[in-house]
C-alpha positions as CSV (number, residue, x, y, z in Angstrom):
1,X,107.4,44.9,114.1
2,X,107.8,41.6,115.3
3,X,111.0,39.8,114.6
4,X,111.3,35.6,114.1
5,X,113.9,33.8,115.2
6,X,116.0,31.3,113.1
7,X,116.5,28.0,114.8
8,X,119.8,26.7,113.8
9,X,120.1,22.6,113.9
10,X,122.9,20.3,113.6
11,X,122.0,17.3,111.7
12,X,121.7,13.9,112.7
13,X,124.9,12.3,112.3
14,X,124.6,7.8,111.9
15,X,128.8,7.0,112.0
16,X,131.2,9.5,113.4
17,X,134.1,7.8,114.7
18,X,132.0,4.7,115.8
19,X,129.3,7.1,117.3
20,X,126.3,8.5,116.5
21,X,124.2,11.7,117.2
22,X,120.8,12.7,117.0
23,X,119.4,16.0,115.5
24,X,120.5,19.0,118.1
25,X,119.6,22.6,118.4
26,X,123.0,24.3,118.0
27,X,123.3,26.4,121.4
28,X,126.9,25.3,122.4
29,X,125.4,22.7,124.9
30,X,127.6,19.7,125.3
31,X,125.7,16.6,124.8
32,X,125.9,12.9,124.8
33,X,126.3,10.9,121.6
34,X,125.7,7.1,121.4
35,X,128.2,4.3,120.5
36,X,127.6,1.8,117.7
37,X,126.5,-1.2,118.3
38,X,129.7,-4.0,118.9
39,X,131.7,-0.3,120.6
40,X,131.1,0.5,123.9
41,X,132.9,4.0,125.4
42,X,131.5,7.3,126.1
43,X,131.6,10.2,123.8
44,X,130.1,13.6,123.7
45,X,130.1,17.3,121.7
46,X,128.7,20.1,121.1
47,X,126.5,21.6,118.1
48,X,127.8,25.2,117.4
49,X,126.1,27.9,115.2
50,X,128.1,29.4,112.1
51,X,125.7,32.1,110.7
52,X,123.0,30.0,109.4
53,X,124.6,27.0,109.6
54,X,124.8,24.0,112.6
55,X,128.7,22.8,112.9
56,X,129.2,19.7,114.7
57,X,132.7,20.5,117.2
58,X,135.2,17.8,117.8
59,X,134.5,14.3,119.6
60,X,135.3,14.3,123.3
61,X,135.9,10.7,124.3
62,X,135.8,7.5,122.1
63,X,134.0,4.3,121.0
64,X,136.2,1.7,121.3
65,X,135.6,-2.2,119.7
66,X,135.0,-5.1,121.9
67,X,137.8,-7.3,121.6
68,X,138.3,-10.9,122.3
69,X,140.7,-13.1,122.7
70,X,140.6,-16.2,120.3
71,X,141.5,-18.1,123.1
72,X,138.5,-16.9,125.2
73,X,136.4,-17.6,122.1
74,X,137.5,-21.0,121.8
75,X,137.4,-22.4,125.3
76,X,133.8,-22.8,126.2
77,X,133.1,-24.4,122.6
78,X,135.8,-26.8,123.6
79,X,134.3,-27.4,127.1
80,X,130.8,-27.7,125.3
81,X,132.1,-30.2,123.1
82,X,134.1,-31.9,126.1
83,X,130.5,-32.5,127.7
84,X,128.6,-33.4,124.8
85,X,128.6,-37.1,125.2
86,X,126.7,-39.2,121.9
């Protein structure tokens, strides 16, 4: 008698705490997710298997926001506009 195995998947995930994660075999294998674009960080987890089910564990790492300083934003518009001569 020949038995068939169940692959077990984790879906694909498109926002998780500024990440996202492609479709994943759940083994238990850590793997690498990707930040959204405008977040830059490192992030990974792992897919396990519940029964018959894929479980996505907890986030290790983070996806943080760029942020900017308004003065930072500001300055080279002001030194554009310095040397913009009519």
């Amino acid at each position: 008698m020949k038995i068939n195995k169940i692959v077990v998947y984790c879906f694909a995930v498109t926002n998780d705490s500024n990440s996202k994660w492609n479709e994943t075999i759940a083994n238990g294998q850590s793997i690498n997710g990707e930040c959204l674009e405008g977040f830059s960080g490192s992030v990974s987890r792992s897919c396990l298997q519940n029964d018959l089910i894929g479980v996505w564990d907890t986030i290790s790492g983070s996806c943080q926001g760029y942020h900017f300083s308004f003065f930072f934003f500001l300055f080279p518009i002001s030194l554009i506009l310095m040397n913009y001569r009519c």
